[in-house]
N, C-alpha and C positions, 0 to 999 in steps of 0.2 A: 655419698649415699644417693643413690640415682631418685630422680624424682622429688626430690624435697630441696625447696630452697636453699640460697645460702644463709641468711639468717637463720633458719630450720638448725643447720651445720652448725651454728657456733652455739646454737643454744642443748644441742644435743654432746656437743665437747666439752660443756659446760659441768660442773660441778653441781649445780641444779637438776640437771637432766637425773641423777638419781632421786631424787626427793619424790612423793608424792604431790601433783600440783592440783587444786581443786578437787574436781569428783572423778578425778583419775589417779587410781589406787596404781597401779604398774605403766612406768614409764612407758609412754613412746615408743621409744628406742627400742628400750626390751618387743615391743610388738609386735614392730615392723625389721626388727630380726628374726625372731619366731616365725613371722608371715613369710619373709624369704626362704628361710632353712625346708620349711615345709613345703613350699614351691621348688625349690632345690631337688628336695626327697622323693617330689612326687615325679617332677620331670627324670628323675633317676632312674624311678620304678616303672615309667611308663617308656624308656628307652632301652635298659633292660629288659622287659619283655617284649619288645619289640626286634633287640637282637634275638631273643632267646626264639621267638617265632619262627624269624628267618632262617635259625640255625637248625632248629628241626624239621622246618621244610625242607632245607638245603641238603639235610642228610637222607630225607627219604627219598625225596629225586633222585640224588649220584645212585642208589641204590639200584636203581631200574636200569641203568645201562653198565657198558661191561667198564669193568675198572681200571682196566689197561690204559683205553681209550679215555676216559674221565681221568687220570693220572695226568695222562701226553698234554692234557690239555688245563688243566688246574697249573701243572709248573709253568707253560706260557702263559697264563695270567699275571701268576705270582713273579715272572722274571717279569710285567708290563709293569706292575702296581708296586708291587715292591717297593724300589728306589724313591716313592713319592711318601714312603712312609719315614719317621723319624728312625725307624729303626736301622731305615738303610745307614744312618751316619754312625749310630753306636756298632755295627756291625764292621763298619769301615775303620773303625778306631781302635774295635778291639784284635782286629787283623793286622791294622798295620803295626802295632805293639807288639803281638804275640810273634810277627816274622819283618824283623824290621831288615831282614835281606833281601825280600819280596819286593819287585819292582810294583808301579800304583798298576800299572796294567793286570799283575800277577793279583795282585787285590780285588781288582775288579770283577776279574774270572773269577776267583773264590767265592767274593759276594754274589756273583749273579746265578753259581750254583748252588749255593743256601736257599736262596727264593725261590730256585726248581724243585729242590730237595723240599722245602715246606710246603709246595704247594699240592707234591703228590702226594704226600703226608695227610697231607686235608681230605685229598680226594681217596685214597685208601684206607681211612679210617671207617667211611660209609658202608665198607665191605670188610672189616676186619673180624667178623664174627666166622668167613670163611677167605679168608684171604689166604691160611697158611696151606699150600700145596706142597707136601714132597712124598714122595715114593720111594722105598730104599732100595726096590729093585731097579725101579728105571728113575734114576737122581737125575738123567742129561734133559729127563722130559718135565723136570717135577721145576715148579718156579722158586723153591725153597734151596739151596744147594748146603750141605753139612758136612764137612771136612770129618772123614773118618776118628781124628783124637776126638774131634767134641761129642762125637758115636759114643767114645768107648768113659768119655768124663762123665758124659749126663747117664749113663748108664752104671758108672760109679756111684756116684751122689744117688741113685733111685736106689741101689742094691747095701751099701753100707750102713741101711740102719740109723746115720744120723742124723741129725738136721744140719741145713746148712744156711750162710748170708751168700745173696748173690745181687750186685749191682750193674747197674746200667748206666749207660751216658745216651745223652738228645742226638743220637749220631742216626741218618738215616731215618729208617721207621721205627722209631721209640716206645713203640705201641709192642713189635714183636717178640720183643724176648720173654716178656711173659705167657706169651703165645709156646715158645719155641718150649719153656720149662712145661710144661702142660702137657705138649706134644709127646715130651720124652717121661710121660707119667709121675713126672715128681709134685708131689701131694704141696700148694705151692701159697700163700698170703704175700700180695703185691703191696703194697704200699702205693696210695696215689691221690692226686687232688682235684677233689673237687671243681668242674669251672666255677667262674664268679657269677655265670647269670645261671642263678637258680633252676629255670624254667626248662633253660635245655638239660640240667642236671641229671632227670630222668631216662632218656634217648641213650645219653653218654652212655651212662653206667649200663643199661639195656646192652650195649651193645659190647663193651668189655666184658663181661661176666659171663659170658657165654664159653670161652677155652681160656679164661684169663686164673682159673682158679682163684682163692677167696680175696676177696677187694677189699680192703681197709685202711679207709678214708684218713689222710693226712689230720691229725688234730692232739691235742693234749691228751687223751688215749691210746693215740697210734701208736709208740712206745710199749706200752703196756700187753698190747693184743698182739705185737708181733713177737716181744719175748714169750708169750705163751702158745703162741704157734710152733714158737722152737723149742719149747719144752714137752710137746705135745707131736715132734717130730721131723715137725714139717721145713719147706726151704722158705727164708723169708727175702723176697727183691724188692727194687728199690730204687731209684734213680736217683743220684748224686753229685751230678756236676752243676748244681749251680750254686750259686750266691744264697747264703742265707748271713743273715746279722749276727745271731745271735753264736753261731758257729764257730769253729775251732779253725787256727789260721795255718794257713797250708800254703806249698809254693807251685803256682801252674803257671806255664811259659814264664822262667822264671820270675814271675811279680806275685805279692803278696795279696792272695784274698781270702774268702771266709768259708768251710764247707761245712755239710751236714753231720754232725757228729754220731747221729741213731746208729749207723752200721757198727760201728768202733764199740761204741756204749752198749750195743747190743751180745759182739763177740766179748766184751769185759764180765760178760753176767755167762754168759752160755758157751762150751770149748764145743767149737764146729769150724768146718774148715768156708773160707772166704774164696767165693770165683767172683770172674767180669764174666757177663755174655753182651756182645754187640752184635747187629746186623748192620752187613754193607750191602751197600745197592749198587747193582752190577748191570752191565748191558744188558738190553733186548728186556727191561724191563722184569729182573730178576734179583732175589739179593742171596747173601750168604752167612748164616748161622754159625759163630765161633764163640766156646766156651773158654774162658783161659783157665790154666793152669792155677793151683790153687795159689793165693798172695798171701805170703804170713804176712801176719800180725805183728806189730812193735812192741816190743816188751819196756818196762820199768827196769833198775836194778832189780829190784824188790819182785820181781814175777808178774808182777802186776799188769794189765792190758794199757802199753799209750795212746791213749784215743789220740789226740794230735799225730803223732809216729803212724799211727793208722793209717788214718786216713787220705796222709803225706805218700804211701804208697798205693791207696787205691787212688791217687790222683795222677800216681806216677802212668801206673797203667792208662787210663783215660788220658790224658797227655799224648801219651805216644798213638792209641787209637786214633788220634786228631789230629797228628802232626801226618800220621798217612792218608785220611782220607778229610783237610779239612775243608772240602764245600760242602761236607754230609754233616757237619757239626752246625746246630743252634748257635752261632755268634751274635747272635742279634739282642740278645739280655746283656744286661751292665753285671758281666764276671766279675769285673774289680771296681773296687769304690775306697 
């Protein structure tokens, strides 16, 4: 216990140390951990708003210049700073596991394209309110390109009448596919979370809600308000690829970890048909919009929905999206544990 004698020490490990001593009704001990936790709390709340300051400075500045150029130059940061953070080694480890044919050089390239890939991520999030360009007369001019099948899917799913699940993976700009669903007028409830510092909370969401269609915040309701979006018509997305605890176990690059069960548990309640959309990022500072094909569902004997079975084949898809494009994948979070 910093600051207090040794003798202090032995008398505070002491069986004594609970008693009341004299005209002091609440030990010590108990006070001068109170006095810490609440100096703990406050340094907490005074370093969160302090990021949260920076963050929303940070977003209104990138704002003012062209995003191209703010992009080119956020991934050179992010490929500078990057490797100094702890993530570069969990990023390193969960690479060299997922492709243990990949020479450490092939690694390295991988990793040092993830840091590019986040870093334009940061800086096109500041303009994501008009970032999505495409033209379907002139596609060669438009910065959005849209493979005619995903024309004729998202054009399905708006005209059939039902509602639908569609998930996403951290691949590229993770932000646009609920862009993309918007675009192609499907009536659309995203699923998404909240950052941790409160303060920039406001900016964030300001700035997705604008072509993101309805926002509904990750939490012990979020279940509830996305089955009623689908009972009321609408397409519910979703992002899926990463690590949760409490989750259903599933196999990606073949090893064993935990995914989010909602999609699965949500097709168990409501018959609607499941897509993937990803966006890849493509030279000259352009990317490409692709719906897949619908993924059945795994079934029980019994008829019943296998949420595990599920979700084992939306991971299959995400898998393979990663195994083609993996410096555009998030590898930097602990996939397995």
């Amino acid at each position: 216990m910093r600051g207090v004698r040794n003798n202090d020490r032995a008398f505070f490990n002491s069986p004594l140390a609970g008693c009341p001593t004299g005209s002091h009704d609440i030990p010590m001990q108990r006070l001068l951990l109170r006095a810490r936790a609440r100096l703990r709390d406050s340094a907490k709340h005074l370093g969160d708003a302090a990021v949260g300051t920076l963050t929303i400075g940070l977003l209104r500045l990138t704002r003012y210049f062209d995003p191209i150029k703010t992009a080119n130059l956020f991934s050179r940061i992010a490929r500078r700073i990057g490797p100094l953070f702890r993530e570069q080694r969990i990023g390193r480890a969960n690479l060299t596991a997922a492709f243990p044919e990949k020479s450490p050089e092939e690694i390295e390239r991988i990793l040092a394209g993830v840091w590019d890939n986040l870093g334009r991520v940061g800086a096109e999030f500041a303009h994501i309110d008009h970032i999505w360009e495409h033209d379907a007369t002139r596609p060669e001019l438009s910065r959005i390109e849209i493979p005619p099948r995903t024309h004729e899917l998202f054009h399905q799913l708006r005209l059939d009448g039902k509602p639908a699940l569609i998930f996403a993976a951290h691949l590229a700009n993770w932000e646009l596919p609920a862009l993309a669903a918007v675009a192609h007028g499907l009536d659309t409830a995203v699923l998404f979370r909240r950052p941790n510092i409160a303060s920039a909370d406001r900016i964030i969401e300001d700035l997705r809600k604008v072509n993101m269609g309805t926002l509904v915040p990750s939490g012990r309701e979020a279940p509830l308000k996305l089955a009623q979006a689908l009972q009321e018509g609408k397409h519910a997305a979703m992002l899926v690829d990463q690590y949760l605890g409490s989750g259903v176990e599933v196999t990606f690059f073949g090893r064993k970890t935990k995914a989010n069960p909602t999609l699965a548990r949500l097709r168990r309640q409501i018959d609607c048909p499941i897509h993937g959309v990803r966006i890849i990022r493509l030279p000259n500072d352009r990317f490409r919009a692709e719906l897949s094909e619908e993924v059945p569902p795994a079934f029980k004997p019994d008829g019943d929905i296998d949420v595990p079975g599920t979700m084992q084949a939306v991971t299959d898809v995400i898998e393979g999206w990663v195994r083609e494009y993996p410096e555009q994948w998030l590898w930097l979070h602990r996939r397995w544990r």
